[in-house]
VEXZADREN-43201 format. One record per residue (C-alpha): residue number from 0; x, y, z; chain; residue in three letters. Coordinates in steps of 0.001 Angstrom, whole numbers, plus 500000, padded with zeros to 6 digits. Example, Ala and Ser with C-alpha at 12.3 -4.5 7.8 and 13.67 -1.06 7.14 Angstrom:
! VEXZADREN-43201
k:0; east:512300; north:495500; up:507800; c:A; r:ALA
k:1; east:513670; north:498940; up:507140; c:A; r:SER
This chain:
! VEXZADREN-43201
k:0; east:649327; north:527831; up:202795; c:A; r:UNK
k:1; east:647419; north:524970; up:204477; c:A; r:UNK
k:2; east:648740; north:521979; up:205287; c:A; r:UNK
k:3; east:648450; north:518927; up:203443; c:A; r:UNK
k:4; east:646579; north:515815; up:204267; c:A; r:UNK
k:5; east:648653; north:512944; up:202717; c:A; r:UNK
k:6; east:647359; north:509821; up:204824; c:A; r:UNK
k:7; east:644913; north:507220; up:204304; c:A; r:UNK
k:8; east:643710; north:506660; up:207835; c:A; r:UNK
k:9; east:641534; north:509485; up:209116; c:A; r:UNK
k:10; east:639339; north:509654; up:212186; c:A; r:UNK
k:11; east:636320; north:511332; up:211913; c:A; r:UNK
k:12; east:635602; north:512954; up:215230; c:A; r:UNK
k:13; east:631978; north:512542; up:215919; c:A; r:UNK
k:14; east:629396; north:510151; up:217245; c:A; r:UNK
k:15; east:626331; north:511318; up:215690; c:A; r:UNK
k:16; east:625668; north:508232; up:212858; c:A; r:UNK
k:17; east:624083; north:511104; up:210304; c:A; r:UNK
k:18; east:627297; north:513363; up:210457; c:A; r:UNK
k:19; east:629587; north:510062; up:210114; c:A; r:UNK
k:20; east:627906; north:508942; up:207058; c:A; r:UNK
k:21; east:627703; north:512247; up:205014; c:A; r:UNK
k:22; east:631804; north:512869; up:206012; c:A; r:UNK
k:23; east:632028; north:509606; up:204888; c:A; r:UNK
k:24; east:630567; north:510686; up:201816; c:A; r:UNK
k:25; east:632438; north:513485; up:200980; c:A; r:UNK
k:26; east:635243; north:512159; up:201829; c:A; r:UNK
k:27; east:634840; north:508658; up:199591; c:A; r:UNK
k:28; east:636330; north:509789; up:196503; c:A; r:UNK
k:29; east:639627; north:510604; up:197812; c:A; r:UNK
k:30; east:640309; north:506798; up:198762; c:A; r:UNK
k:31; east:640462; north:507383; up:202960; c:A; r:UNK
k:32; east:640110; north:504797; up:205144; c:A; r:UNK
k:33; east:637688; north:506415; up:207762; c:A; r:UNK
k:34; east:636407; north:505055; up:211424; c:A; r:UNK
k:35; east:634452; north:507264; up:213828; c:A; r:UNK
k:36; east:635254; north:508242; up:217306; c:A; r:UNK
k:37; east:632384; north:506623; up:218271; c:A; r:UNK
k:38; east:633920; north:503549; up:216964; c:A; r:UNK
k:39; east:637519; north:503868; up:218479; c:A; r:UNK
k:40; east:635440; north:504380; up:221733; c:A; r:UNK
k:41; east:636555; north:507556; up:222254; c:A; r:UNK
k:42; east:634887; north:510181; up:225026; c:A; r:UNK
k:43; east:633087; north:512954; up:223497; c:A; r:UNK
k:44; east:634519; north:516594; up:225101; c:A; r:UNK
k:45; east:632646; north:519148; up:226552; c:A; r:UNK
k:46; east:631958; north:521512; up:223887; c:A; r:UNK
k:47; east:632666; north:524847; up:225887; c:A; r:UNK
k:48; east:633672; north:527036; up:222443; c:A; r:UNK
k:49; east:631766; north:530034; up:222265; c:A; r:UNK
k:50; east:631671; north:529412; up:218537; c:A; r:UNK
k:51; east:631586; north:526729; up:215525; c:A; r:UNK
k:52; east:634846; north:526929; up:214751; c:A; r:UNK
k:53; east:636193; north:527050; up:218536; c:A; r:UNK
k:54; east:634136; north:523811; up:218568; c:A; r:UNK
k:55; east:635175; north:522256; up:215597; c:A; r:UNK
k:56; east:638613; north:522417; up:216703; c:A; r:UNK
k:57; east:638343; north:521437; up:220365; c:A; r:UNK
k:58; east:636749; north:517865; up:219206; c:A; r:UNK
k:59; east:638653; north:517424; up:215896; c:A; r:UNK
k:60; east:642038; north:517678; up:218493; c:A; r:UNK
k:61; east:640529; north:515172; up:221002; c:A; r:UNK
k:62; east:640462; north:512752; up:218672; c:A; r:UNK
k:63; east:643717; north:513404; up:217164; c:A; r:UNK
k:64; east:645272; north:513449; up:219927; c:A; r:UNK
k:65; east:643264; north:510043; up:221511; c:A; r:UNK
k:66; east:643775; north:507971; up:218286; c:A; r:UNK
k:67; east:646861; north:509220; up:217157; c:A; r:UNK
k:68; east:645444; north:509614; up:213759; c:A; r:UNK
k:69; east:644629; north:512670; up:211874; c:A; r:UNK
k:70; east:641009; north:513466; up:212731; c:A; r:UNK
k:71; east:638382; north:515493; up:211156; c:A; r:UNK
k:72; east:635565; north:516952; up:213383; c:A; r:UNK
k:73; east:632450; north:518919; up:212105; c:A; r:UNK
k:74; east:631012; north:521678; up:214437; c:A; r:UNK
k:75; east:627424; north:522627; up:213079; c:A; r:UNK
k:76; east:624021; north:523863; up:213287; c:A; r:UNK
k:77; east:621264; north:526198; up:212743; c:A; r:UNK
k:78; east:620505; north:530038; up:213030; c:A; r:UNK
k:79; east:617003; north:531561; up:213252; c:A; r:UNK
k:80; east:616984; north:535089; up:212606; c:A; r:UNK
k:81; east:614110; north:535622; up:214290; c:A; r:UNK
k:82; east:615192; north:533896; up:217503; c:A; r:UNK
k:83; east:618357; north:535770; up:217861; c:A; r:UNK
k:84; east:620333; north:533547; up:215925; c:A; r:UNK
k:85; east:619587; north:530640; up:218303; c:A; r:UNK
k:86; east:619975; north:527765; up:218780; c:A; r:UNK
k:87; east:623002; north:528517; up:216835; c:A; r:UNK
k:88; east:625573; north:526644; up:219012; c:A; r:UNK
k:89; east:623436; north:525231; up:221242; c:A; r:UNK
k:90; east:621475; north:523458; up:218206; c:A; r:UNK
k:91; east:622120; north:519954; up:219094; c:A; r:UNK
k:92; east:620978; north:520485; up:222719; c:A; r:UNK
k:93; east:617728; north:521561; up:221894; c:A; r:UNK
k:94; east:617192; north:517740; up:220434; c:A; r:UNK
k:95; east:618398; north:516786; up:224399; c:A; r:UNK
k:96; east:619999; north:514201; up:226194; c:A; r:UNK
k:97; east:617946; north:511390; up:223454; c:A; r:UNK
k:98; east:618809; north:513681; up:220483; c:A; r:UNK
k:99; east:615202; north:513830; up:219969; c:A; r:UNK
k:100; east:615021; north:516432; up:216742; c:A; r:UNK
k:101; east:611210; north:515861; up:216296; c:A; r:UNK
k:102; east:611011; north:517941; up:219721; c:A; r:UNK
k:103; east:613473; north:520362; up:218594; c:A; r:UNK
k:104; east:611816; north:521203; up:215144; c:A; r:UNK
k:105; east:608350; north:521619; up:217465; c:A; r:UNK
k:106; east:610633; north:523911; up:220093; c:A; r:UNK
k:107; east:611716; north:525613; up:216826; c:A; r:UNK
k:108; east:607691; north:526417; up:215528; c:A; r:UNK
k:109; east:606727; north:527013; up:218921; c:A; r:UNK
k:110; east:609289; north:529814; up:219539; c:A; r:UNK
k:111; east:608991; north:531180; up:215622; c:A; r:UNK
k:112; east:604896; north:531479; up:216272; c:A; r:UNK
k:113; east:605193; north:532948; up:219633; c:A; r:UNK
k:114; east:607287; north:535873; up:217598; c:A; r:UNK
k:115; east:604424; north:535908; up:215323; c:A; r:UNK
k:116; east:606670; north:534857; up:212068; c:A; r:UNK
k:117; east:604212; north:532638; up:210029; c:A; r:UNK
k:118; east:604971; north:534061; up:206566; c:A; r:UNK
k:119; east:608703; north:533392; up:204927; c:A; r:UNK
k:120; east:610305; north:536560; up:204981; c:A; r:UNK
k:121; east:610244; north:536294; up:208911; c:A; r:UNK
k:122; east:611427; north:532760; up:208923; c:A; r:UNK
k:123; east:614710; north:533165; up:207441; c:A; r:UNK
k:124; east:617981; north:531450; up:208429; c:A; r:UNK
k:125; east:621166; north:529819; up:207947; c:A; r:UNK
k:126; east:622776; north:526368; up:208375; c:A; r:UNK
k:127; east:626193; north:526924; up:209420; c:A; r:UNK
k:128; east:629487; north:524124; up:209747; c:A; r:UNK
k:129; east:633013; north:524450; up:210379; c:A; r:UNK
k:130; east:634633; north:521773; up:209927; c:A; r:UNK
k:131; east:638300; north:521344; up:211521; c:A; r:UNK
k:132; east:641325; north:519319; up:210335; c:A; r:UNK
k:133; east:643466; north:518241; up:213112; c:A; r:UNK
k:134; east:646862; north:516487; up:213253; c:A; r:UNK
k:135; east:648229; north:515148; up:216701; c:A; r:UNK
k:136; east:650965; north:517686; up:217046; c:A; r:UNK
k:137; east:648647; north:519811; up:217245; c:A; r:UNK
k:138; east:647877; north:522039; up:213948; c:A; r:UNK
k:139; east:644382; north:522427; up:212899; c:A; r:UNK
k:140; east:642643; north:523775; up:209656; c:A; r:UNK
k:141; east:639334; north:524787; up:209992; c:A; r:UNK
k:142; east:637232; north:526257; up:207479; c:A; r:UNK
k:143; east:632960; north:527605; up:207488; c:A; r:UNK
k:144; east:630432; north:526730; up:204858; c:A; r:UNK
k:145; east:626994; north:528628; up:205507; c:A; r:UNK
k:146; east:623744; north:528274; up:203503; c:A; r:UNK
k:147; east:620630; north:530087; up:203615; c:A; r:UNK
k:148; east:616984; north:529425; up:203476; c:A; r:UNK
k:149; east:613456; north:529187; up:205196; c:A; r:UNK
k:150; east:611985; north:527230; up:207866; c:A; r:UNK
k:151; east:608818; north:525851; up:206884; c:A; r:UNK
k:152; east:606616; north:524054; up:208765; c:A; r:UNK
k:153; east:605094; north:521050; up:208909; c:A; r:UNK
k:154; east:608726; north:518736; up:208494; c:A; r:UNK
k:155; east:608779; north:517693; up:205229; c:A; r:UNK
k:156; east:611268; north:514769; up:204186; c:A; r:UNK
k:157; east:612549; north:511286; up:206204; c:A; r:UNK
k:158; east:616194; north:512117; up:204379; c:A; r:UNK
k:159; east:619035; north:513373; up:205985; c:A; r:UNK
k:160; east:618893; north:514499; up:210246; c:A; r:UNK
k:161; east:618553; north:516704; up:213065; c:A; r:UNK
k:162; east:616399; north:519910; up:211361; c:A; r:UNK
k:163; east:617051; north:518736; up:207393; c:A; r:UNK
k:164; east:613064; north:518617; up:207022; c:A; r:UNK
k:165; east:612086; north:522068; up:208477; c:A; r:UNK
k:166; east:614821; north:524042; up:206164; c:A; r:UNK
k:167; east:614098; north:524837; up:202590; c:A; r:UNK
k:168; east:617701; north:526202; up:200984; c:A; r:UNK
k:169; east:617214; north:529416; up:199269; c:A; r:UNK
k:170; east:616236; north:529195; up:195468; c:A; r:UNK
k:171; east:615070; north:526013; up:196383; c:A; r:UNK
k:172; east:611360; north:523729; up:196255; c:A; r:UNK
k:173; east:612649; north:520905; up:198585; c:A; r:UNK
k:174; east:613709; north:520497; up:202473; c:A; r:UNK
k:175; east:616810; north:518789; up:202792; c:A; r:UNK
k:176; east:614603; north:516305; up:204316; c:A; r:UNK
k:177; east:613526; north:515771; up:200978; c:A; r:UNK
k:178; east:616627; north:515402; up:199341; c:A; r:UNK
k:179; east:618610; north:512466; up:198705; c:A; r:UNK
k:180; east:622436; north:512778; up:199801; c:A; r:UNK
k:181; east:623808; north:513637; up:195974; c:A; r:UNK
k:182; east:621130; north:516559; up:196225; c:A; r:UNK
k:183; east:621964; north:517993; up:199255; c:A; r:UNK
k:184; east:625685; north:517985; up:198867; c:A; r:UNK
k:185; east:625194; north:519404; up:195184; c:A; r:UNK
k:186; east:629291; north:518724; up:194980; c:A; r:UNK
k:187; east:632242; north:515927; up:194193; c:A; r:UNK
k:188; east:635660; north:516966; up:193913; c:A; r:UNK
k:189; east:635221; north:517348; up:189979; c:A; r:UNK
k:190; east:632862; north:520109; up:190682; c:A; r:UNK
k:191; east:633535; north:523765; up:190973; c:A; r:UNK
k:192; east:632611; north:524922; up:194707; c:A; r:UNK
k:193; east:630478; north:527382; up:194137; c:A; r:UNK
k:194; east:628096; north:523867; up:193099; c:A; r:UNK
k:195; east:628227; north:523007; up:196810; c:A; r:UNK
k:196; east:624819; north:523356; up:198183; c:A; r:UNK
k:197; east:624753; north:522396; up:201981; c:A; r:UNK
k:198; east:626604; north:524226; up:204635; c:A; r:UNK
k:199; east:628860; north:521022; up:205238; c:A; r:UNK
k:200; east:629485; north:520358; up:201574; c:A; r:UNK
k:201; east:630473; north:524001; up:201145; c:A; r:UNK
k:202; east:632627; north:523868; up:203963; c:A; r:UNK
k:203; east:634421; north:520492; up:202421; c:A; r:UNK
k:204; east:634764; north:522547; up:199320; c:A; r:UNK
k:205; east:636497; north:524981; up:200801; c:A; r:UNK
k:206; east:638857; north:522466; up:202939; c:A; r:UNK
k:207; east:639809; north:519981; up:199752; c:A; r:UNK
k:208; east:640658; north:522959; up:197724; c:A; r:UNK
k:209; east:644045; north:523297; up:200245; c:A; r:UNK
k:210; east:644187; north:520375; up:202110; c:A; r:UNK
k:211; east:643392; north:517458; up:200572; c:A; r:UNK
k:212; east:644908; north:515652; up:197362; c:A; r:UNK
k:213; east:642404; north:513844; up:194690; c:A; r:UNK
């Protein structure tokens, strides 16, 4: 059984603005207070996890353990089949040091057309999150959302961040980049999970339905 979250103060561990304000998001119905790490001032870690989840947990506990607070950290990014499965966990550092994801969706295409994969069925892929629940004693819950889709190419959308306008989701006619936030997250707390259409709203699914109380 997974513990309970039965504060009102949470910390959410992150200082990328887009990631704040959709965990804000999902999180608004439930009544919690939330402020960033950015905001507390708090040092981002080194994320040396070999995987989401490893990575999740290593930044949700920082900030647990540097506010005091519960904290809520979100480890995520995208897969290209045809490149391996990078960037995978590397995904923000592709953007670099200026989180510049223009350049990244170009690095992206340019890889992707070096391999040759112009038509959809050799651009497939997957955003993945994790998202981890940590406590300052110590105990985490972490949980994965995934969704699939294609990259397409040229970005379509201004919505969302990072790669939102280069990924269609399966069964889909839009980017992310094209979708407002209600869209994309395709789930509230009323809603069954299996509604949850991005890879962090699936992933929230997942984590309200044993750790958080509406």
């Amino acid at each position: 059984m997974r513990r309970r979250f039965e504060g009102r103060r949470l910390v959410i561990a992150s200082h990328n603005e887009g990631k704040v304000r959709e965990i804000g998001e999902l999180l608004a119905p439930f009544g919690v207070e939330t402020v960033s790490a950015g905001e507390l001032g708090l040092p981002e870690p080194e994320e040396t996890g070999s995987t989401f989840e490893a990575n999740a947990e290593l930044k949700a506990l920082a900030a647990a353990t540097g506010s005091g607070l519960p904290a809520l950290a979100d480890d995520s990014g995208l897969e290209v089949d045809a490149l391996g499965g990078a960037p995978g966990i590397h995904t923000a550092r592709w953007a670099g040091p200026e989180r510049d994801f223009a350049m990244a969706m170009r690095n992206v295409e340019e890889k992707l057309q070096a391999k040759g994969a112009t038509s959809p069925d050799g651009r497939t892929g997957r955003f993945v999150a994790a998202l981890a629940l940590a406590w300052p004693d110590g105990h985490v819950e972490t949980v994965r959302g995934e969704v699939e889709g294609t990259l397409v190419w040229p970005p379509r959308g201004e919505r969302g961040f990072g790669y939102d306008p280069v990924f269609l989701p399966e069964g889909m006619e839009r980017t992310f980049g094209e979708m407002p936030s209600e869209e994309k997250h395709g789930w509230t707390p009323d809603k069954p999970k299996s509604q949850a259409l991005s890879h962090r709203a699936r992933a929230f699914a997942e984590l309200v339905e044993g750790c958080f109380v509406r």
